[in-house]
C-alpha positions in Angstrom: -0.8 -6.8 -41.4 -3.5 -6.5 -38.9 -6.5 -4.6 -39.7 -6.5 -2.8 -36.7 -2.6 -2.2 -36.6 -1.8 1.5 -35.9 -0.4 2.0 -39.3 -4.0 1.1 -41.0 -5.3 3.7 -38.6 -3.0 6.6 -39.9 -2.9 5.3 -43.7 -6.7 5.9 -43.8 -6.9 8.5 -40.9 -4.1 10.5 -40.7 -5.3 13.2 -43.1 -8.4 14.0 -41.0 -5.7 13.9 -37.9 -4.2 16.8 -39.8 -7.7 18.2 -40.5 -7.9 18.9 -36.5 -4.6 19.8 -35.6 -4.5 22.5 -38.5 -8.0 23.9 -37.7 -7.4 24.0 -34.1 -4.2 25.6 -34.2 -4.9 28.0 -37.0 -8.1 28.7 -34.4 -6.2 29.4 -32.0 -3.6 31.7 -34.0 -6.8 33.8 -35.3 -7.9 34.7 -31.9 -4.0 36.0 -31.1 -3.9 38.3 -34.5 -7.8 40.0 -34.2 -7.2 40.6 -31.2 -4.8 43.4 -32.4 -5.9 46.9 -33.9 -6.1 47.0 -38.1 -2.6 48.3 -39.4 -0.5 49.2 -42.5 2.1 46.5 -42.1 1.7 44.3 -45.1 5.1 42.3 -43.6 4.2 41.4 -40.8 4.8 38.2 -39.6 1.3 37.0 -39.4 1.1 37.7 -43.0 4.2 36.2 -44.0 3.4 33.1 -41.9 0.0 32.4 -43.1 0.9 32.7 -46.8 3.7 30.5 -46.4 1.2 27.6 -45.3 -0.7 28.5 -48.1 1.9 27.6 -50.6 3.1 24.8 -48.8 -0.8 23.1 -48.5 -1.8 23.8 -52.0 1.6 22.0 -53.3 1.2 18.9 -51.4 -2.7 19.1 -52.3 -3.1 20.1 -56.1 -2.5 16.2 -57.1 -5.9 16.0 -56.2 -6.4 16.2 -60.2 -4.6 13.5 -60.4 -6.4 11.4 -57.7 -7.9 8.2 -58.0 -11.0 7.0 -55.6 -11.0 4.5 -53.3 -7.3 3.6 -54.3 -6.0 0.6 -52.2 -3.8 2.0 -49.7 -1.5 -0.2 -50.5 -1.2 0.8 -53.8 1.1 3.6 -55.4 -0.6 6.7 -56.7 -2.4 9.9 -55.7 -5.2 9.0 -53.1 -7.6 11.5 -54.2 -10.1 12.0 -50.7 -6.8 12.7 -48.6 -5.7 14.9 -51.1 -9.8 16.7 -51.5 -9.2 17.2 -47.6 -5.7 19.3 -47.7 -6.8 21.3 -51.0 -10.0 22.2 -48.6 -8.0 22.9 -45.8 -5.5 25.0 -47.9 -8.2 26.9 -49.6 -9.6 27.8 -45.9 -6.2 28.9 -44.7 -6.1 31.3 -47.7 -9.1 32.9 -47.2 -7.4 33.2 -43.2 -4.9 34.5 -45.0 -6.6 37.1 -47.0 -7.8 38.1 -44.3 -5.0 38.3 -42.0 -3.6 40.6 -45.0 -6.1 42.9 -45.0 -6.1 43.2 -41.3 -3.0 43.5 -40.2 -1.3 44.7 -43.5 -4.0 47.5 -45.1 -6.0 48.4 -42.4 -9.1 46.5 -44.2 -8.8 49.4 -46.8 -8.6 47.8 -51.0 -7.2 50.9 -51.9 -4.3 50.5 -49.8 -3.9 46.9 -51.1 -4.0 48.2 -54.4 -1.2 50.6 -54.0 0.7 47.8 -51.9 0.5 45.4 -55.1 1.5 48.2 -56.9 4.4 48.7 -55.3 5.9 45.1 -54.8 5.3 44.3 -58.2 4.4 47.5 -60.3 1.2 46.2 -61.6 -1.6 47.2 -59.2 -4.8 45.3 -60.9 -3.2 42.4 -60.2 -4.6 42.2 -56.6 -7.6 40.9 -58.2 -5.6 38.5 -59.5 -5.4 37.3 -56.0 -9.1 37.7 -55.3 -9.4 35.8 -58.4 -7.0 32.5 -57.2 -9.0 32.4 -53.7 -12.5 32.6 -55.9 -11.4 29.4 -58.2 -10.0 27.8 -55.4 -13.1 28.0 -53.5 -15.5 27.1 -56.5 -12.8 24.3 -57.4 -13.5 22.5 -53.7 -16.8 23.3 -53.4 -17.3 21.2 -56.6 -15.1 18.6 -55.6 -17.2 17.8 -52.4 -20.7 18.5 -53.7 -19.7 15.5 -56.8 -16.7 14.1 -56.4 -17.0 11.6 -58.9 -18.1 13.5 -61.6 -15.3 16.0 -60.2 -12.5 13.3 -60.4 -13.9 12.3 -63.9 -13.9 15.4 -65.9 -12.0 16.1 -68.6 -8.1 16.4 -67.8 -7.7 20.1 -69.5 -9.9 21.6 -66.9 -8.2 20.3 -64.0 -5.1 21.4 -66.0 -6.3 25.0 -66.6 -7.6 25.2 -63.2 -4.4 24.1 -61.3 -2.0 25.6 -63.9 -3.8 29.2 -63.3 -3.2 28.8 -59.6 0.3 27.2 -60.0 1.0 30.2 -61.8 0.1 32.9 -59.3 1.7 30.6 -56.6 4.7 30.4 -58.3 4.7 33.9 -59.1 4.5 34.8 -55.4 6.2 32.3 -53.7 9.1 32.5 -56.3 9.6 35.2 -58.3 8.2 38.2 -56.1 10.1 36.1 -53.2 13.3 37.0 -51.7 16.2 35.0 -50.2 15.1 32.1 -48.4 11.6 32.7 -49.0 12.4 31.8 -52.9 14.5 28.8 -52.2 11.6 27.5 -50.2 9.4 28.0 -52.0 10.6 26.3 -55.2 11.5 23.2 -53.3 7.9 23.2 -51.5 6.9 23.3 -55.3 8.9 21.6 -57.5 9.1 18.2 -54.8 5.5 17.2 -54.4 4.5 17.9 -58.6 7.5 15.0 -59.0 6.4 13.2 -56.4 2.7 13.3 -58.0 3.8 12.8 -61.3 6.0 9.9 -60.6 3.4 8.1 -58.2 0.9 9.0 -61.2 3.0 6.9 -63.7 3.4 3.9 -61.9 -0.4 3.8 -60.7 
């Protein structure tokens, strides 16, 4: 295949396609929702919306752990600077969508989001669970772009302990504090790119 052929182009560019697309769009979509007053409407659609894309970037971006450098493209496996790209991306739309939450849902008010977790899942400290996922995600691609090989090459249970903390609070609100289609989609958003990773993993 040509060097120059259009599929070369995507294979190594397409991710930083998406990079542009996503940020201008989700651009775009901030300017729509703070343009609106603060409110007390933790399901509104903005809200819903935005932690949707969440889940769905983070699943198709955790394999990072699992990426290898400079991977021929040719070759199966997880092609880990693609992958650092989409976690980074996913980790900037939930901080949007943190903030989207606290705008539009609690009126910027942590008390309010305190009783709302309460609420929805009887267990009000665990809104700093939340705060807690958005901080390791945020330390977790800062590290991964300030070394990446020394990030790639550490040692596999603290990838492990990172993603399977944030698996865990993904899974628990895209899944089990879901409802209806929300929960279906969520464990198929999950559960298809971890065996797509694992089985592109094994035969790397």
């Amino acid at each position: 295949m040509a060097a120059g052929s259009p599929n070369q182009f995507w294979r190594r560019n397409g991710h930083w396609v998406f990079a542009a697309a996503l940020v201008g769009y989700a651009g775009w979509y901030a300017a729509g929702v703070f343009r609106q007053p603060p409110g007390t409407d933790p399901a509104a659609p903005a809200v819903r919306e935005t932690g949707f894309l969440v889940v769905w970037l983070w699943a198709w971006s955790w394999p990072v752990a699992l990426g290898v450098r400079n991977l021929p493209h040719d070759r199966p496996g997880v092609h880990a600077e693609p992958a650092r790209v989409v976690y980074t991306l996913g980790c900037g739309l939930c901080l949007f969508h943190l903030a989207v939450a606290f705008h539009l849902g609690h009126g910027w008010s942590h008390r309010a989001a305190y009783r709302h977790t309460a609420d929805a899942s009887g267990f009000g400290p665990g809104v700093f669970v939340n705060y807690l996922f958005a901080a390791v995600w945020a330390a977790d691609v800062t590290w991964a772009w300030a070394a990446f090989d020394r990030y790639l090459d550490r040692p596999r249970w603290v990838s492990w302990a990172v993603h399977g903390f944030m698996g865990f609070v993904v899974v628990n609100a895209a899944v089990v504090f879901g409802s209806g289609p929300q929960r279906v989609a969520g464990a198929f958003f999950l559960s298809a790119p971890a065996a797509l990773a694992w089985w592109s993993w094994r035969r790397s």
